[in-house]
Steps between C-alpha positions, in 0.01 A plus 500: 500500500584831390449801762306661262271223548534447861397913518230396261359241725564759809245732298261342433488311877467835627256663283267167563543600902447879430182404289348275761604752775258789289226251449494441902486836561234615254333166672496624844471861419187390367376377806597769747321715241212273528494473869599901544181563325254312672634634792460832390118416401411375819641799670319752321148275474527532912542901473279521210173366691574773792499744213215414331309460888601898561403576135120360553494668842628831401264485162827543280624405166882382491544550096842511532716232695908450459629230717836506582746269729844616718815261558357398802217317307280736643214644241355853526176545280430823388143613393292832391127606436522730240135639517507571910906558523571258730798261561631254707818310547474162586774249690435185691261619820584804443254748265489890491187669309572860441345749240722678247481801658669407841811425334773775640838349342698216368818432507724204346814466738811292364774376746796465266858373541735498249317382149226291741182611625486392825165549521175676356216636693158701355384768832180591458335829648107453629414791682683476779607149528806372283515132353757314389513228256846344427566333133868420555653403873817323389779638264437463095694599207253726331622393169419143557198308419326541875647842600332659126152329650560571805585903399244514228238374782618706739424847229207368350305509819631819631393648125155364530476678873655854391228459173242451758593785722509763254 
């Protein structure tokens, strides 16, 4: 044997390994995606039926509803009534109803370090009373897959309250 076929042979046994490795992964990523999303479901079916219990009691029409989900697995629902100006962000056991017009500020606050974001918070203003509602809690690389989510997430919902406000 030559060593140009002894590299051959070399070549080919490792792009057979690198193959199978890829197939495994797009396997399993498959699954986690799978499972990820059923979680997800579940999470925002349980905060969903509080919704819709305040929407029948309050006599309101949610019209629009973005659902959204932190790095701690941890899913915030937001939701409007266009006609009577009303809004309400939703977590798990945890629900604030406010109209339009009681909306004082909002802020998006970024903990940096370096090129990471070590985390990413949305402060909102309601009358008197400030809430807080964190997106990110542990460092990303906002050029990555998660931290552009994450980010994106983070200033799509404090755009939809500053629209809101006025």
């Amino acid at each position: 044997m030559t060593i140009t076929s002894i590299l051959t042979y070399i070549l080919a046994l490792f792009l057979i390994a690198f193959t199978l490795f890829n197939l495994y992964a797009t396997m399993t990523a498959k699954k986690r995606k799978q499972i990820s999303s059923a979680s997800f479901k579940v999470l925002c079916n349980e905060i969903e039926k509080e919704l819709i219990k305040l929407q029948k009691e309050k006599g309101l029409n949610f019209s629009y509803v973005k659902r959204m989900a932190n790095d701690q697995n941890n899913v915030i629902i937001f939701v409007k009534d266009l006609d009577k100006k009303f809004a309400a962000i939703a977590m798990k056991d945890d629900i604030k109803l406010f109209s339009f017009s009681d909306i004082k500020g909002v802020k998006t606050q970024y903990e940096k370090s370096n090129k990471k974001i070590l985390s990413a918070k949305v402060d909102v203003t309601i009358n008197d009373e400030t809430w807080t509602y964190t997106f990110a809690s542990k460092p990303f690389n906002p050029k990555g897959i998660i931290g552009k989510v994450l980010y994106e997430t983070t200033e799509e919902f404090a755009q939809e309250l500053k629209a809101i406000k006025g």
